[in-house]
ROBAMAR-583731 format. One record per residue: x, y, z of N, C-alpha, C, O, CB in turn; residue number from 0. Coordinates in pm, 1 decimal, padded with zeros to 6 digits. Glycine has a CB too. Example, Ala and Ser with C-alpha at 12.3 -4.5 7.8 and 13.67 -1.06 7.14 Angstrom:
{{01319.0,-00569.0,00780.0},{01230.0,-00450.0,00780.0},{01320.0,-00330.0,00780.0},{01423.6,-00331.9,00846.5},{01130.8,-00447.3,00904.6},0};
{{01285.0,-00225.0,00708.0},{01367.0,-00106.0,00714.0},{01290.0,00003.0,00787.0},{01340.9,00113.8,00803.9},{01408.4,-00059.8,00572.5},1};
# end
This chain:
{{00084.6,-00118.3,00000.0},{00000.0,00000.0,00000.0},{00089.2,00124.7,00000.0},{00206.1,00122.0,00038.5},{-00096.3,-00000.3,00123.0},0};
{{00020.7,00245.2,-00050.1},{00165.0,00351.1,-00055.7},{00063.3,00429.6,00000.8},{-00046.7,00453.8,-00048.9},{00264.5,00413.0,-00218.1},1};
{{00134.6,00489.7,00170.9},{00078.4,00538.3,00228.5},{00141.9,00714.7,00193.8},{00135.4,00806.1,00276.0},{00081.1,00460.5,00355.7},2};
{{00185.7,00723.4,00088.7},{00206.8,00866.9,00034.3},{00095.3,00960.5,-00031.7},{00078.8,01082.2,-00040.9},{00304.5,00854.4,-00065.7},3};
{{00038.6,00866.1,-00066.0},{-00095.1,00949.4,-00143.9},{-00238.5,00950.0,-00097.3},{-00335.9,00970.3,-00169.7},{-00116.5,00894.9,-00282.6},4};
{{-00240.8,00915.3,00084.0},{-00307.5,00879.2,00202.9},{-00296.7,00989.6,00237.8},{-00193.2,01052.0,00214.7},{-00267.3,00778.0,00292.1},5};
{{-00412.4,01049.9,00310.6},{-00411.3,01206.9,00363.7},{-00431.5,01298.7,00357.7},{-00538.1,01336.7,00309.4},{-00365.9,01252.7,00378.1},6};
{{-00325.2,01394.3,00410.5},{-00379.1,01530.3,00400.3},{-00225.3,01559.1,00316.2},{-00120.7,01494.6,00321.7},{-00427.9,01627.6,00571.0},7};
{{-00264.1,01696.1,00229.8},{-00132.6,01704.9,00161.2},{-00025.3,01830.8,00229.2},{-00054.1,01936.6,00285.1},{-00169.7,01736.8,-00005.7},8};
{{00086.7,01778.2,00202.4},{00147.4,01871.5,00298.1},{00172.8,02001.9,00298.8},{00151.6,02061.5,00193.2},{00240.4,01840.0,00319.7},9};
{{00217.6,02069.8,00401.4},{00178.4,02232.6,00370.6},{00335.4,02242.4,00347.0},{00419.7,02152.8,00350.0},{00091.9,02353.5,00517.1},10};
{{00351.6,02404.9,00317.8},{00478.4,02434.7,00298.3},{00573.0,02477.8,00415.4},{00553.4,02510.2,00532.5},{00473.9,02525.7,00208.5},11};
{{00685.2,02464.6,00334.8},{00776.8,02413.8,00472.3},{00796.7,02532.9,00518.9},{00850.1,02528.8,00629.7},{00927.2,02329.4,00455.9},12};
{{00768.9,02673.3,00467.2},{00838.0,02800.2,00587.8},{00676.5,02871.4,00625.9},{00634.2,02974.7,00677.8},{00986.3,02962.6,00487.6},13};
{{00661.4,02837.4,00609.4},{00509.9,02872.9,00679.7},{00530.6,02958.0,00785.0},{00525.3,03079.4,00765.6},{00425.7,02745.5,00742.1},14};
{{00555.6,02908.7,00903.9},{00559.6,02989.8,01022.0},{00654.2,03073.7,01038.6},{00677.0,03127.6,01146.9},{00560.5,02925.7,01122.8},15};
{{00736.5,03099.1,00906.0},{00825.5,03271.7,00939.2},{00737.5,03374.6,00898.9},{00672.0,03395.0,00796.7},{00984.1,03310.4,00837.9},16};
{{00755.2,03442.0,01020.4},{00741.6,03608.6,00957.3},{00752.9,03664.9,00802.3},{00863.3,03632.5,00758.7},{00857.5,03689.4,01020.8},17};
{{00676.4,03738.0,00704.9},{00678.2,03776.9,00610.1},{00786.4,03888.0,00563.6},{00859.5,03914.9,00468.3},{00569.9,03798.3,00604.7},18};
{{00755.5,03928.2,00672.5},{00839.8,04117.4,00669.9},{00975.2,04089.0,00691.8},{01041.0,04191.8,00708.1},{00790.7,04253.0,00819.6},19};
{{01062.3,03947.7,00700.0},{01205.4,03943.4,00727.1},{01241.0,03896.3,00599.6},{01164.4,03826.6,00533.1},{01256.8,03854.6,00849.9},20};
{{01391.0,03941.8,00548.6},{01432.1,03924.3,00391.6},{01467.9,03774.6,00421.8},{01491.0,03730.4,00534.4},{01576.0,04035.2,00318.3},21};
{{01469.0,03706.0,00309.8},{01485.1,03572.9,00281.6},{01601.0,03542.7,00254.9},{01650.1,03649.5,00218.1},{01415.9,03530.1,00192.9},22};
{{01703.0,03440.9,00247.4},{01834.9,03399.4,00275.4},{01861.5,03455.3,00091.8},{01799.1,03413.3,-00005.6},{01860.1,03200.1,00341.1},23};
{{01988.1,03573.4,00093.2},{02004.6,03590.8,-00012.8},{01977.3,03704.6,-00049.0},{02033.9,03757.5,-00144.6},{01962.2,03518.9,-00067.2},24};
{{01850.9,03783.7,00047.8},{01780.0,03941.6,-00044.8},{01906.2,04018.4,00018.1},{01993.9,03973.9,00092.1},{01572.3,04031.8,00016.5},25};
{{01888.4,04148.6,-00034.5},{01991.3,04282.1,00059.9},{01954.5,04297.6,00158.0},{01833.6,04286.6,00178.3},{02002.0,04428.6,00022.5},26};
{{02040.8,04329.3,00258.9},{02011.8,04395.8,00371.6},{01929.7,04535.6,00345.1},{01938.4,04612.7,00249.5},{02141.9,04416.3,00441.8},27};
{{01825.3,04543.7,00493.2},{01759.1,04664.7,00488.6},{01838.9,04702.7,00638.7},{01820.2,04641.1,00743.6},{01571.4,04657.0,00475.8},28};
{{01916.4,04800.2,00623.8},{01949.2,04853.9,00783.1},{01840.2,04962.1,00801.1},{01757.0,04975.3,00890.8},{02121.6,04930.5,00809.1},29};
{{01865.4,05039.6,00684.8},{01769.6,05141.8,00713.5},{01626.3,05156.6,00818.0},{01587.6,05222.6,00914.5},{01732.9,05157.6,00596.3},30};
{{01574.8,05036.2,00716.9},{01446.4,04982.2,00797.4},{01428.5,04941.6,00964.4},{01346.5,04984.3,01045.7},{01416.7,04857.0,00728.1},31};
{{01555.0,04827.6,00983.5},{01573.5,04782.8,01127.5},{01607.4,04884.2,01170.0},{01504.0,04935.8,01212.4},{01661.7,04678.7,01166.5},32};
{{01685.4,04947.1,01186.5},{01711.8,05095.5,01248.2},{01581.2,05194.9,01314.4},{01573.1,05268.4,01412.8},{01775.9,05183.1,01119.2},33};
{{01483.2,05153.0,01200.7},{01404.5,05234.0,01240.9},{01279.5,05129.4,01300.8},{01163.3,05160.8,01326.7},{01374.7,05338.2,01124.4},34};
{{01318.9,05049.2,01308.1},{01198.2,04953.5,01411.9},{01236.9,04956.9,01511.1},{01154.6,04958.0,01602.6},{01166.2,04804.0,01398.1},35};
{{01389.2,04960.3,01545.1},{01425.8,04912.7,01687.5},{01405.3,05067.1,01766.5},{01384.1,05072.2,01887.6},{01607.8,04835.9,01698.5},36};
{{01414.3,05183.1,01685.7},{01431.8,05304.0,01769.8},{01241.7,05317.6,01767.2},{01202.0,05376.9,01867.5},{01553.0,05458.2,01683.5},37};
{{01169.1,05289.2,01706.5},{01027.6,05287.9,01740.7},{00982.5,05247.4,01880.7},{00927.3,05297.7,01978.6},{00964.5,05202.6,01651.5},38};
{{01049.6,05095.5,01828.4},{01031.9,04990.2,02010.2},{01130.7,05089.3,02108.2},{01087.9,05121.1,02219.1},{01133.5,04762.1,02010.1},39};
{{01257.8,05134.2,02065.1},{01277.7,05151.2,02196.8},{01188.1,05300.1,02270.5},{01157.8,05313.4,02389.1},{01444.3,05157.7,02205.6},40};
{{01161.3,05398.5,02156.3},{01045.2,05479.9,02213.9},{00920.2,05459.5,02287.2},{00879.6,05517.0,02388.2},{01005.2,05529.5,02133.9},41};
{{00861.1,05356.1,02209.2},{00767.2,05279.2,02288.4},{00785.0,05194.9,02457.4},{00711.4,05210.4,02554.9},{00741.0,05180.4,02187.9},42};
{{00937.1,05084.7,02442.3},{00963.9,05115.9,02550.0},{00971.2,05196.7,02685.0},{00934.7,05152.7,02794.0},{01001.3,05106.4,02526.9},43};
{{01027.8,05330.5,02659.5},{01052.2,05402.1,02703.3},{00901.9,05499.1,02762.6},{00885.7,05544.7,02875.8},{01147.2,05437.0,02619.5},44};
{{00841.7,05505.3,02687.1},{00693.6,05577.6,02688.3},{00639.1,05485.3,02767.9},{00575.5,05549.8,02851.3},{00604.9,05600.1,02543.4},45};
{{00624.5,05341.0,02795.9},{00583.0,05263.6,02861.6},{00616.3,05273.2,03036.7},{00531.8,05256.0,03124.4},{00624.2,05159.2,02791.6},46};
{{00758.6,05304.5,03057.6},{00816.4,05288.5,03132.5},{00755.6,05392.6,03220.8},{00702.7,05369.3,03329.4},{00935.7,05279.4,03098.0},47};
{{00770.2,05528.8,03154.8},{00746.7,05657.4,03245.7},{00598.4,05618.5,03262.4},{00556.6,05689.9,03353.5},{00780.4,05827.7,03171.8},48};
{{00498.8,05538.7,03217.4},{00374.0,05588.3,03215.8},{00368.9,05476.8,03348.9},{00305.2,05523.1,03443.5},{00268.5,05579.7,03060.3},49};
{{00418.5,05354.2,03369.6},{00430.8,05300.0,03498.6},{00499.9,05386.5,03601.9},{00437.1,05388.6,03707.7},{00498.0,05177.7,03488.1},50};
{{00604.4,05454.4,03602.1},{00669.9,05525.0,03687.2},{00561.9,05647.2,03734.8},{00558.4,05706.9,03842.4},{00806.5,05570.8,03618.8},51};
{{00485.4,05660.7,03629.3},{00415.0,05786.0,03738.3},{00298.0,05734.6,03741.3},{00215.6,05825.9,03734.8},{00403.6,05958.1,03692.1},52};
{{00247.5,05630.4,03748.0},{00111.2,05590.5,03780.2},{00060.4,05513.3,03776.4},{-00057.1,05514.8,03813.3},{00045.9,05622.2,03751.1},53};
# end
């Protein structure tokens, strides 16, 4: 019996990465990360004081 063509068919294999990260091979975006990490760390930061005073 060929239990290969039994089932469900299989999904693809990168499925569960993130979309928005370049794929093995594209250019680097610094530009971009640069400006995510200084977002988060604003956000961080805005977070912080808003526990500190209340």
């Amino acid at each position: 019996m060929d239990y290969s063509k039994s089932g469900n068919p299989k999904s693809t294999r990168d499925s569960h990465h993130a979309q928005d990260l370049p794929r093995h091979g594209a250019p680097k975006a610094k530009a971009a990360e640069a400006a995510k990490k200084a977002a988060l760390l604003a956000r961080m930061k805005a977070a912080a004081e808003a526990k500190k005073k209340g």
